[in-house]
C-alpha positions as CSV (number, residue, x, y, z in Angstrom):
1,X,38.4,-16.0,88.3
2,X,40.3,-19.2,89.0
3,X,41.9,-19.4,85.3
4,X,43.3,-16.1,86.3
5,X,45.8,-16.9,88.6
6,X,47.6,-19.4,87.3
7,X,51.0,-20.3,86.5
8,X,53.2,-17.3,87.2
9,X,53.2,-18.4,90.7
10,X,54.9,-21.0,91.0
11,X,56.8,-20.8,87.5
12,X,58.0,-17.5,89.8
13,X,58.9,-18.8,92.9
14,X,60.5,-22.2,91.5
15,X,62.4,-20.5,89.0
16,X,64.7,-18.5,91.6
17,X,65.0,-21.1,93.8
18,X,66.5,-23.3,91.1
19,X,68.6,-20.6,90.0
20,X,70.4,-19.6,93.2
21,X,70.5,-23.5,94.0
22,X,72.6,-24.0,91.0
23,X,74.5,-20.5,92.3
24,X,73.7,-17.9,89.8
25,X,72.0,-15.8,92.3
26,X,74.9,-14.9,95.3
27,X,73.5,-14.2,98.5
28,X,75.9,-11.4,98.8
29,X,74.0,-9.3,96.1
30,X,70.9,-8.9,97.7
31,X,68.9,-7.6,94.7
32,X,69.9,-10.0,92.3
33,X,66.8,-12.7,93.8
34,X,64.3,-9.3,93.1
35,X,65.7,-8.7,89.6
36,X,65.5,-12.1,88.7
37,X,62.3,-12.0,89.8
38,X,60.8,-9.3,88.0
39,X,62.5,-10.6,85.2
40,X,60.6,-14.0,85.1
41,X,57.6,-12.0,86.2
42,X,57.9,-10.1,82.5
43,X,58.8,-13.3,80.6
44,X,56.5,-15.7,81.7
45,X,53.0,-13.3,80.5
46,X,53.3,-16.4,77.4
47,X,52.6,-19.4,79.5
48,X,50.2,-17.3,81.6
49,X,48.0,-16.6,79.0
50,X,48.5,-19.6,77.6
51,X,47.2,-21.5,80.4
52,X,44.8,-19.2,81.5
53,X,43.0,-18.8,77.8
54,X,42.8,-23.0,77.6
55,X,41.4,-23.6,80.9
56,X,39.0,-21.1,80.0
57,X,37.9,-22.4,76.9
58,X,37.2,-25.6,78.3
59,X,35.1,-24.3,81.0
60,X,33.0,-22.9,77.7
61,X,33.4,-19.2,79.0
62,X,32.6,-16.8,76.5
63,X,34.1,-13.4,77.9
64,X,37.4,-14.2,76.8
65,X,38.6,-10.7,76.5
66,X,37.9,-9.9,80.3
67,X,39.4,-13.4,80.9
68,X,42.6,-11.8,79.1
69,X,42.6,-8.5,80.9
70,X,41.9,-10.6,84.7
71,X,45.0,-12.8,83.4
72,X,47.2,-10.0,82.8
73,X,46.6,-7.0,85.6
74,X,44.7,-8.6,88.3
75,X,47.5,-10.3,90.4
76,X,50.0,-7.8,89.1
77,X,47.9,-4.9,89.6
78,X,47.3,-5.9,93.6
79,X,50.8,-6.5,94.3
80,X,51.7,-3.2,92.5
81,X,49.2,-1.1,94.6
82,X,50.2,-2.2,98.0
83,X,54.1,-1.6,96.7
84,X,53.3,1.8,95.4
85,X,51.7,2.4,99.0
86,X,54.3,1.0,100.9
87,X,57.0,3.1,98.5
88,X,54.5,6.2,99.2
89,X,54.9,5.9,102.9
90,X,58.9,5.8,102.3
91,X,58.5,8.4,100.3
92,X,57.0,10.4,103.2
93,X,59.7,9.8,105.8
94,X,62.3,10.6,103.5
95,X,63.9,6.9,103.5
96,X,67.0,6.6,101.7
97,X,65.2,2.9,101.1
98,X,62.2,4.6,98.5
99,X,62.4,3.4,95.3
100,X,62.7,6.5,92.8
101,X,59.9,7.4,90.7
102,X,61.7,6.6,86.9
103,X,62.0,2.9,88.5
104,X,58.3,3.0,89.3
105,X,57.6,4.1,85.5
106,X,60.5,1.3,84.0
107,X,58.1,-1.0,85.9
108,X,55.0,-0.3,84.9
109,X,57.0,0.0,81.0
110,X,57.9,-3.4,81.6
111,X,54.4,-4.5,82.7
112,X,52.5,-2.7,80.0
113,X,55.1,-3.1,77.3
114,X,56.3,-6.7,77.5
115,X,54.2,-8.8,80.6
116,X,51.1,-7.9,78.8
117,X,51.4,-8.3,75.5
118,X,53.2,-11.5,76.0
119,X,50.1,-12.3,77.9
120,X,47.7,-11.2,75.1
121,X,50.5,-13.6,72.8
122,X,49.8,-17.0,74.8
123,X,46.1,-16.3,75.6
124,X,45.8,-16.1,71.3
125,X,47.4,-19.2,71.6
126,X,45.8,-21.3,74.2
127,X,42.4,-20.1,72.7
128,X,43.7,-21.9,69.0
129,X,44.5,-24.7,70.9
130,X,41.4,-28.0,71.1
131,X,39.8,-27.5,74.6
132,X,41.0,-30.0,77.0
133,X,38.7,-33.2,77.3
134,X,37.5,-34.5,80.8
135,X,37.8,-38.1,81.5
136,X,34.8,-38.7,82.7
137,X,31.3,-38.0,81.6
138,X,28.9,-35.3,83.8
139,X,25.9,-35.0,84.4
140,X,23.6,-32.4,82.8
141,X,20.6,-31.9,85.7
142,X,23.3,-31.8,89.3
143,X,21.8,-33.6,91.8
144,X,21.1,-33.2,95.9
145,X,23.9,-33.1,97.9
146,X,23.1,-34.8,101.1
147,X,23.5,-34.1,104.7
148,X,27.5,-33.7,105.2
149,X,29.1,-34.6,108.4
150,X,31.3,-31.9,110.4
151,X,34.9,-33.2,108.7
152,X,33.7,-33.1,104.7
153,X,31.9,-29.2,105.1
154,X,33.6,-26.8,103.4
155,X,35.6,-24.7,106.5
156,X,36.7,-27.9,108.4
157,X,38.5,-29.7,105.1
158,X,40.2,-26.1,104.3
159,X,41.1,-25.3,107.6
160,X,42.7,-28.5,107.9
161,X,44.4,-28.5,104.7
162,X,46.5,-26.2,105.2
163,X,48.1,-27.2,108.7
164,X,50.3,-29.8,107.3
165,X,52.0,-28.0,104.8
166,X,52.5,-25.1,106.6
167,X,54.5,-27.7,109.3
168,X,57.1,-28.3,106.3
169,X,58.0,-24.7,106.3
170,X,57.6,-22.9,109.4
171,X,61.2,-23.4,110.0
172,X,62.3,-22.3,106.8
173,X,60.3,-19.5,107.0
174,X,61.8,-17.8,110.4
175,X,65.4,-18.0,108.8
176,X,63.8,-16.5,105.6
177,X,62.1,-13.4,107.7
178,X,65.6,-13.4,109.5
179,X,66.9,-12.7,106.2
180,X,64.2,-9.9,104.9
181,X,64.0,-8.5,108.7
182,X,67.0,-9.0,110.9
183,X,69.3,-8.2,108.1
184,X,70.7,-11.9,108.1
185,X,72.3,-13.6,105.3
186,X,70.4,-16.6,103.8
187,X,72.6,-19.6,102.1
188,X,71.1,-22.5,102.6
189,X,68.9,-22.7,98.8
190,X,70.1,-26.1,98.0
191,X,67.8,-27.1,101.6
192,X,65.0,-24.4,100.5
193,X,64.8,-25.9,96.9
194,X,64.4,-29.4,99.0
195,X,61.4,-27.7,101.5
196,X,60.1,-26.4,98.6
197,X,59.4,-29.8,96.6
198,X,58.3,-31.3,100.1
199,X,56.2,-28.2,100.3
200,X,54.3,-28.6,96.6
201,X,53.7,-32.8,97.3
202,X,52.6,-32.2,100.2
203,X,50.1,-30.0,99.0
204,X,49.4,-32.1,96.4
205,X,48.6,-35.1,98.7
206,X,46.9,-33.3,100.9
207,X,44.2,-31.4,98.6
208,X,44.2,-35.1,96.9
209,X,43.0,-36.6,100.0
210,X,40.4,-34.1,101.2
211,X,39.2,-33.8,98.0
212,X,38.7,-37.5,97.5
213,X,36.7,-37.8,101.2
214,X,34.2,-35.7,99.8
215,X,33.5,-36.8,96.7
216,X,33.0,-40.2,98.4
217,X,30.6,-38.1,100.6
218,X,28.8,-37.5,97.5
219,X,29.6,-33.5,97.2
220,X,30.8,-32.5,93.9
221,X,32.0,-28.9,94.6
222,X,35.5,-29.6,94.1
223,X,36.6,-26.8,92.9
224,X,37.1,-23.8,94.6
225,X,37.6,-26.1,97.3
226,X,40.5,-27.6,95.9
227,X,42.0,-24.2,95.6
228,X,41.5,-23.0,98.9
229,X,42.5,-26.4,100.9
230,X,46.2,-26.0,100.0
231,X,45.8,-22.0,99.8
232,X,44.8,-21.9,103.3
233,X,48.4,-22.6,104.1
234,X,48.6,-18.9,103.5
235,X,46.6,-17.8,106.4
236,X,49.0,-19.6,109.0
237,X,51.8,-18.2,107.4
238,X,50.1,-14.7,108.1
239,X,49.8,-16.1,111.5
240,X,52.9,-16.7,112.0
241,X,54.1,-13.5,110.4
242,X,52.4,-11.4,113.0
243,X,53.5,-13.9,115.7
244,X,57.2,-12.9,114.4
245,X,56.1,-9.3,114.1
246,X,55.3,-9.1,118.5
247,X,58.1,-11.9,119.0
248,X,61.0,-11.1,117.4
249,X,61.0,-7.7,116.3
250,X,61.1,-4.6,117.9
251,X,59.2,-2.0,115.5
252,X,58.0,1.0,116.4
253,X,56.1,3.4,115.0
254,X,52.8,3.5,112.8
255,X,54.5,3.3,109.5
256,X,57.0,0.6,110.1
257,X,54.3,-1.2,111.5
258,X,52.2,-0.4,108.3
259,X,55.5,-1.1,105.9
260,X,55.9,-4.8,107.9
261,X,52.3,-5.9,107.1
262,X,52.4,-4.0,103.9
263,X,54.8,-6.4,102.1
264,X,53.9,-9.0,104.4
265,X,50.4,-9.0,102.8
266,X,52.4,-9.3,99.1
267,X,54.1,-12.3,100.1
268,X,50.9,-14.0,101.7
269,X,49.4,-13.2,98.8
270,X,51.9,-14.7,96.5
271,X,52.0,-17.7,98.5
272,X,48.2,-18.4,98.8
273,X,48.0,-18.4,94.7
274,X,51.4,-20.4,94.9
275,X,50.1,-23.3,97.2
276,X,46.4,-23.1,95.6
277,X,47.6,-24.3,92.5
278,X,50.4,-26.6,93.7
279,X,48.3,-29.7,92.4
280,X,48.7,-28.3,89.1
């Protein structure tokens, strides 16, 4: 499952930013940041499966086909059910804001006619490719892990790990919900493309660091845990979404509540397979 999600994250989210850095992408036009998105979401199915099909082959899997299909409609298919919900719900209160239905179809055209077989395209390449070699020699029997203290468990280290990247962007992130929310206009991307490489070393460093305290601890399931230490960041940001939600706003009614947390969940989502791979 962890081969699955990677690269079209953060290929997706850097991408955008570089772009309206380098002004491309006017703040004026407020769809241009969601075309180019889906855009990039479409052309970058090669370097998924690419990446996806290698990692996979050197982890000696053998159900490549279902590592293919996970690659290709697992993240896009979650994302796409909660916006079809959300749409639904719009549809229902007669919102001038609904997307219409032949949009809904040229989406899923572009999914199933270009994202995916572009996908199915890099995964036939990264599965032709040698299978990347670790530097270091393993083990065949694993051996005891031994009594861990409080600070090298699992839920300490990934709690922790997310606090201080979430501290590089929780400032960035109430002019960015001003922006999506309070109908604000956002300019400053030369500072956000700044946050943002702040954002991916410090993740970096500090799945690094966690990572190393408890290998010297003698536990050896890095993994996952590697993942989830920087990924964590996601939860605060949820946190700090609903904290916005009571604080700032003044929604009422069950389904602006519902379309708030709706497309909130889509961009915690985003972000916790974003910051989970950062030390990629």
């Amino acid at each position: 499952l962890f081969t699955v999600v990677l690269n079209e994250p953060t290929d997706e989210c850097l991408s955008p930013v570089v772009l309206a850095c380098l002004g491309f992408l006017s703040p004026a036009n407020r769809g241009a940041l969601m075309t180019c998105s889906v855009v990039l979401w479409v052309l970058l199915g090669t370097p998924a499966g690419y990446v996806s099909a290698r990692l996979y082959k050197t982890f000696g899997g053998e159900k490549w086909k279902t590592n293919v299909l996970l690659t290709a409609l697992l993240c896009p298919g979650i994302v796409f059910a909660d916006f079809f919900l959300m749409n639904l719900i719009l549809w229902v209160e007669g919102s001038s804001a609904a997307i219409p239905f032949g949009t809904l179809v040229a989406i899923l055209a572009l999914w199933f006619g270009i994202s995916v077989p572009l996908t199915f395209l890099g995964a036939y390449f990264g599965f032709k490719k040698a299978a990347i070699e670790q530097p270091v020699r393993t083990n065949q029997i694993p051996r005891q892990i031994p009594e861990q203290s409080f600070f090298t468990k699992p839920v300490p280290g990934i709690v922790m790990g997310g606090i201080l990247p979430f501290g590089c962007i929780f400032i960035q992130l109430f002019f960015i919900l001003n922006s999506i929310w309070s109908h604000q206009m956002y300019y400053m991307f030369g500072f956000l493309f700044l946050v943002f490489i702040i954002l991916l070393i410090t993740c970096s460093e500090a799945t690094v660091l966690l990572c190393y305290f408890h290998l010297c601890a003698e536990d050896y399931h890095w993994w996952w845990r590697s993942f989830l230490t920087s990924g964590f960041t996601a939860v605060y940001l949820f946190i700090y979404s609903v904290h916005y939600f009571f604080s700032k706003l003044q929604i009422v009614g069950a389904a602006s509540t519902f379309l708030y947390f709706g497309y909130t969940l889509i961009m915690v989502l985003i972000f916790f397979l974003f910051t989970g791979e950062a030390l990629r």
